[in-house]
Structures are given as C-alpha cells and as structure tokens.
N, C-alpha and C positions, 0 to 999 in steps of 0.2 A: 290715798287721800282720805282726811276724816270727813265724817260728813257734817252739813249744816243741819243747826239746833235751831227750832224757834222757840221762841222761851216766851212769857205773859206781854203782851199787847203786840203782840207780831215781830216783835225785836227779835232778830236773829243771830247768833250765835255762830260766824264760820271764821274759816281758816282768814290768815290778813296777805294779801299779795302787792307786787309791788303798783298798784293800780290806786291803793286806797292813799298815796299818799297828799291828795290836795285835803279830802277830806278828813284824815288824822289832820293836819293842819287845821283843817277850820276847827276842827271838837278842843284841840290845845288851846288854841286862842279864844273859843268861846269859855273854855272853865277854866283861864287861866288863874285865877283869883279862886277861884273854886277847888282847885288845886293845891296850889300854895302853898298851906299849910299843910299837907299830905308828902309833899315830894322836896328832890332838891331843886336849889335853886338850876334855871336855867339859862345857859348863854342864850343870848340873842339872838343866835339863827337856827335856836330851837324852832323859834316861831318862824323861820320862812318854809317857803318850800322846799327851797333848794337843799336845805337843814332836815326837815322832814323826807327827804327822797332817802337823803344819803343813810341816816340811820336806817330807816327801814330797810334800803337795800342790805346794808350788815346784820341785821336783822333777821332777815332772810337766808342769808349766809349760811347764818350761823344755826338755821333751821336743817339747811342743809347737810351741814357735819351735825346733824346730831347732837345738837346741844341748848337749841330754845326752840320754843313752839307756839307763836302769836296767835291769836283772836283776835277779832274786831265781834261788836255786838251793835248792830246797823238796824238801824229805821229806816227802811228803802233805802236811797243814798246819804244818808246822814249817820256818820261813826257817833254813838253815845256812850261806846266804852271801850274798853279792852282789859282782856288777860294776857298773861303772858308765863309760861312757865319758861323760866331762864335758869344756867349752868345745871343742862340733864348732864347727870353722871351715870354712865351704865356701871357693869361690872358688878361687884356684890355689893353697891351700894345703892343702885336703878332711882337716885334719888333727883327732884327737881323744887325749884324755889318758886312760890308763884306771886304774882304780884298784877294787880287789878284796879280797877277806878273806874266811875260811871259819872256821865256828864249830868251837870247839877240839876237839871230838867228831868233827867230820870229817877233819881234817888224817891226811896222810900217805896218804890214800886216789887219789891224782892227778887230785880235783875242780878244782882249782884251776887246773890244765895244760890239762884235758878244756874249763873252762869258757872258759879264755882264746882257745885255740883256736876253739870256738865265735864266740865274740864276734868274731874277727878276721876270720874268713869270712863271720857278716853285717854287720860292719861294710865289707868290699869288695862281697860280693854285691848287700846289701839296702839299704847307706847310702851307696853309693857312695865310700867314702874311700879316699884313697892312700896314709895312713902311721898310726899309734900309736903313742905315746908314753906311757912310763912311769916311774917314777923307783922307787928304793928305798932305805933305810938302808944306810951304808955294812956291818952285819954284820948285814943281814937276806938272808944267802944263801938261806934256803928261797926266797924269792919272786926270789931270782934266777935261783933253778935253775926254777923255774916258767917264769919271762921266758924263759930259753935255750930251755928243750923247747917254747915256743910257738911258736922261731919272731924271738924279737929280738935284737937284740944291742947290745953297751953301745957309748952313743959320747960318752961324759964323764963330768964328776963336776963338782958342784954346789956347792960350798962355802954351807952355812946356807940351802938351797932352802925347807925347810918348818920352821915350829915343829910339833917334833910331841914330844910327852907333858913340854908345858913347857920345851921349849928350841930353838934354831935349830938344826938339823942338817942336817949335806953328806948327800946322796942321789947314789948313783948312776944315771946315763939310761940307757934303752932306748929305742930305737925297732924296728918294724916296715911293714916298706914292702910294702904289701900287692900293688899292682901297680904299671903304668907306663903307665896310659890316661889321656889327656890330660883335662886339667881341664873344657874349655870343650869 
C-alpha cells in the first residue's frame, strides 16, 4: 500500500478506493463548468452515482492488473482533486500517462505541483517506473507551469491528440524520466 501525503493546508494526498465514490460525485458536479473546458465531454450518468460507482470500480480494476493507479487529494471528506496515472506499461518501457485536475476552490494554491511531485516519487520509488508522460491544451499554461515545476519537460506537440469538450485538439507532451535503472 502507498502511503498518504499531506501536501499545503492539510489536503491529503492518498490512494482512491471504492468508498470515495458519493464524494468524486459531488467534486464532478461542483467544477463541472470548471472542468469543461479541460476534459471531454461527459454522458449524463457521469454525473450520478450510480455512473461514478461503476467507473471507479473499473478503475480500480484496472489498479489491480497493474495498469492505473488513482489518487484522490481530500479536505477531510471532501475530494478537491485527483491524479491518476493510466495505461502503466511494464517491460522495457515501465512507462505511465498521468492525468490530474483540482477543484476550482483550490487552484492557485500549488496542490497541484505538490501532488504531482508526490506521484512522480512514488511512481519511481514504489511502482518502479522510468518515465511519465503528459499531455496538455495548447493554452492551458496553468498546468504547464504545473508540468515544468514538477519536473517535466515538453518534447512535441500533438496535432488532434484528444477530443476534449467536443472537439479534436493538439495537446502539448511532457515527459519525466524518473531514473536510469535498468528495466530487467
């Protein structure tokens, strides 16, 4: 089990289980709009519960084979963020995608730096991988400047990488290469 982080004003940093699903519910519906223009569009039972159980439980899953590894970032019981490193590939490539958002109440606070950070050190220490990778909107500097102070740096640009809030768009890459221990 990784352990819990607290990071600046008591917000914590821990693994996400299938418990926190009313609460990802409510943080979805609190910055949906807040959102928006960061993500793709969502079906409608994004927003219930019943919608929020079921991802999470594949979610989890898929924690379980080895291949993503959730966060929540909580104020007592309220989620105001999440990371999420998704499609771990072992082998000689120990590589993962990370992908993060902080509820609009928290921004500006350097949760988002503090938590990435976090994640990149247990993803070397505790998951053993050699690099992260992340992408961004081409004018979504906040979370570029995030990506630099973590620790990454850009090495392209994407033409129509992701449909996100109903359209194809170029994303910026990041990566971080966590070390230089051999795979095998």
């Amino acid at each position: 089990m990784i352990e819990d982080v607290t990071l600046a004003g008591g917000v914590v940093l821990r693994q996400m289980t299938e418990q926190d699903a009313e609460a990802l519910l409510a943080a979805c519906i609190r910055n949906r709009e807040h959102l928006r223009r960061w993500e793709p569009r969502r079906p409608e039972d994004f927003y219930t519960l019943a919608g929020q159980a079921i991802r999470l439980k594949g979610l989890l899953q898929q924690q379980a084979r080895d291949q993503a590894m959730p966060w929540a970032l909580t104020d007592g019981e309220r989620i105001v963020g999440r990371v999420t490193l998704n499609d771990i590939v072992r082998g000689p490539f120990l590589n993962a995608q990370m992908g993060y958002w902080i509820d609009a109440d928290y921004t500006g606070r350097g949760l988002a730096t503090q938590a990435a950070l976090e994640v990149c050190r247990m993803a070397d220490q505790d998951l053993g991988l050699h690099r992260i990778a992340a992408g961004t909107l081409l004018d979504n500097v906040a979370s570029q400047s995030v990506l630099r102070k973590a620790g990454f740096e850009r090495f392209g640009t994407a033409p129509r990488y992701l449909e996100i809030d109903g359209r194809w768009q170029d994303h910026h890459l990041f990566q971080r290469i966590l070390n230089d221990r051999p795979a095998f």
